[in-house]
N, C-alpha and C positions, 0 to 999 in steps of 0.2 A: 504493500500500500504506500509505505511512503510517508515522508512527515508532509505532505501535501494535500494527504486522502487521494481516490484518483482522479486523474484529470476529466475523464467521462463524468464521473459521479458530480464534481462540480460545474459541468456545464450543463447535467440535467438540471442541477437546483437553480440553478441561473435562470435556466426554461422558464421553471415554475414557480419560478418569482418575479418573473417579467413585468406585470402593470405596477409590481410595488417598486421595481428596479427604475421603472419608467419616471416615477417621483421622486426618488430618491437623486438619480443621474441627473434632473430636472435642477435638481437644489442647486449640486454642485455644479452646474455648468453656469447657473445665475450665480452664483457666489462667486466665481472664477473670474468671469466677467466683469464684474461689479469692483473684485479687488486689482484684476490686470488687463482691464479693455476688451473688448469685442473682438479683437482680430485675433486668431488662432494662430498666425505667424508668428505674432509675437507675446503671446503668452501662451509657455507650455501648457501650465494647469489646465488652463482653457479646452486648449489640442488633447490633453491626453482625456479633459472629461467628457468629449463628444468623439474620442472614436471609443471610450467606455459606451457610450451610449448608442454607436451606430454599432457595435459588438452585440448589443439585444434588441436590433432590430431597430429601433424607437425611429418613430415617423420623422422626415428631415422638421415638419412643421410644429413637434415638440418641441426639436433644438432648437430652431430659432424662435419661438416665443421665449423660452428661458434666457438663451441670451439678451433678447429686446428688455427681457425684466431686467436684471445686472446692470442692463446700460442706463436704461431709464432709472433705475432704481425704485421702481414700481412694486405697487401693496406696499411699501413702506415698512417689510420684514428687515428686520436686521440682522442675518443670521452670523454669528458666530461659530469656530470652532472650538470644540473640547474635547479632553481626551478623558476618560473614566478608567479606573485599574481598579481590579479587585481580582477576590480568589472564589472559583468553582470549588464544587466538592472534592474531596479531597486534596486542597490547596493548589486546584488548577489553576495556572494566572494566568488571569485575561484583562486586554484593555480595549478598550474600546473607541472608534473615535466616530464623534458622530458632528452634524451642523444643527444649530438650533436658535430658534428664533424665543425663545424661553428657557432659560438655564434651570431654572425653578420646577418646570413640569420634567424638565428632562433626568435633574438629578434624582429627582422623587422614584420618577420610572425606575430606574437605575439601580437605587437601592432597595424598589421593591421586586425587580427581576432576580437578583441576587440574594436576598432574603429567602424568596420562594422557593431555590434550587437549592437551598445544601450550601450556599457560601456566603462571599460578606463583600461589600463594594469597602478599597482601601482608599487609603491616600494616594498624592498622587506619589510616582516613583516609587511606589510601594511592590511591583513585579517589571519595571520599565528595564531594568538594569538586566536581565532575564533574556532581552529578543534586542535583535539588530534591525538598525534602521536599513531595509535593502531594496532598491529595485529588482522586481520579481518577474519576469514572464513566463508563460505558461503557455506551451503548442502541444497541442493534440497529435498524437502519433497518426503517419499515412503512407501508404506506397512511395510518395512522391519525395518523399525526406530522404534525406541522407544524412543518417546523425555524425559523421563523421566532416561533411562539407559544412551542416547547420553550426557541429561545435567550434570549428577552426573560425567560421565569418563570427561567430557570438565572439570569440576570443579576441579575433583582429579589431571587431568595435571597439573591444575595450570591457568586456565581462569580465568576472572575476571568477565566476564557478559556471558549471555546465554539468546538470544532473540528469542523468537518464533513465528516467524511471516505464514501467513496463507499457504506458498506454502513450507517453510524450514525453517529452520534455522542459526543463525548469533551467530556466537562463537566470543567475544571480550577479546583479552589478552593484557599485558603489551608488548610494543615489544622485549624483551629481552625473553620473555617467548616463543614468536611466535613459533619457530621452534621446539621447547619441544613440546608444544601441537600436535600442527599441526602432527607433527610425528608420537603422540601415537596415534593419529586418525586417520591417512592413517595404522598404522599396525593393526587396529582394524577393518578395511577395510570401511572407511565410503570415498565415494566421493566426492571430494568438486567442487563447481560451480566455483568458488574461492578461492583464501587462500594468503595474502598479509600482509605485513603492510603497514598501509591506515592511511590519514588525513580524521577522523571523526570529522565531523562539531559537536559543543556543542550543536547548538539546527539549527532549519531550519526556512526558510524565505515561506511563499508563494505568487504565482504570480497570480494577478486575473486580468490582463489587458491581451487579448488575443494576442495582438503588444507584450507586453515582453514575454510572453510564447512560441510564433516565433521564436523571438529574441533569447532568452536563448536556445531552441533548437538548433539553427542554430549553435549559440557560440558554443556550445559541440560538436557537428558535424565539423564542422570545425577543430576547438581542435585535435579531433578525428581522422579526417585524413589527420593531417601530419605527416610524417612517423618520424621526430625528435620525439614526443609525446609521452612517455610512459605512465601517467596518469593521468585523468584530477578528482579533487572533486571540489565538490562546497556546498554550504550550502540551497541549492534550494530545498523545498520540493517536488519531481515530484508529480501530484494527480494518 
């Protein structure tokens, strides 16, 4: 499996999370905007949260209302970002980072998702020290790949690691490198499952009491869908 879980299993959930992903990617493309301009030229966040968003499909006429809103500064939402850190059952650390237009409602949420599951929402830095700040990309395995050509152009961009796990592959770069790569690789036409920068756990925890494995499910699912939530890691080895 992978400390990734596999890459099929994550692009069905993706599927099936699609109209919540649709408001979600909505947020962050107005929020992108709003802090680095309308043009996707020149603001990466921008570029990378509309081809997250052309990644599940989302009609071009989503994008560009969300952007219109960022520019305009329209509803008068003023969303922030925050990061949450706490511990799952049996002392799984997870952070969370979500945008919210209410800190109030959101930390509420927060400590009552953690509460509910077997764990406790911490301070912050309280599991940060735990996961690396990384650019992540994620390709689905195909005929047409050559993981031997894919790993050599990941490496010449400038990646840092090349994992090969059984259904794709996991491109890990410094974050500052992130969008270099990721770039050379979308004009080289490879498709990515995913493509972010991500808190990668240093190592992972496993659950072998079937109550935390509930638990920890539930926790992520929850997480998951409240529409403040952009995204959730954790240090949890899924089997």
């Amino acid at each position: 499996m992978g400390r990734h879980g596999t890459i099929v299993n994550r692009k069905e959930k993706q599927d099936a999370k699609r109209a919540q992903m649709f408001t979600k990617y909505a947020r962050l493309i107005t929020v992108a905007a709003r802090q680095g301009g309308s043009d996707p030229e020149y603001n990466a966040a921008l570029k990378n949260a509309i081809d997250k968003a052309k990644g599940i499909n989302m009609p071009n006429d989503n994008i560009e209302r969300a952007i219109k809103k960022g520019e305009g500064g329209m509803d008068g939402a003023n969303f922030e970002s925050i990061t949450y850190e706490g511990y799952g059952p049996n002392g799984i650390a997870v952070i969370v980072e979500a945008l919210t237009d209410n800190r109030n409602r959101t930390g509420a949420n927060m400590r009552y998702y953690f509460d509910k599951n077997g764990g406790n929402l911490g301070t912050t830095g309280c599991v940060g020290f735990l996961f690396d700040r990384k650019g992540q990309i994620i390709i689905e395995a195909n005929n047409k790949i050559n993981e031997d050509e894919l790993m050599e152009q990941a490496l010449e961009a400038g990646a840092e690691d090349f994992i090969a796990e059984e259904d794709g592959y996991v491109i890990i770069t410094a974050p500052e490198d992130f969008y270099t790569v990721k770039n050379v690789l979308g004009q080289k036409g490879y498709e990515f499952v995913s493509a972010d920068v991500a808190m990668i756990p240093q190592t992972t925890v496993k659950l072998t009491d079937p109550e935390h494995i509930k638990l920890m499910n539930r926790l992520i699912d929850m997480l998951e869908d409240d529409d403040d939530v952009q995204e959730v890691y954790h240090n949890w080895e899924m089997e």
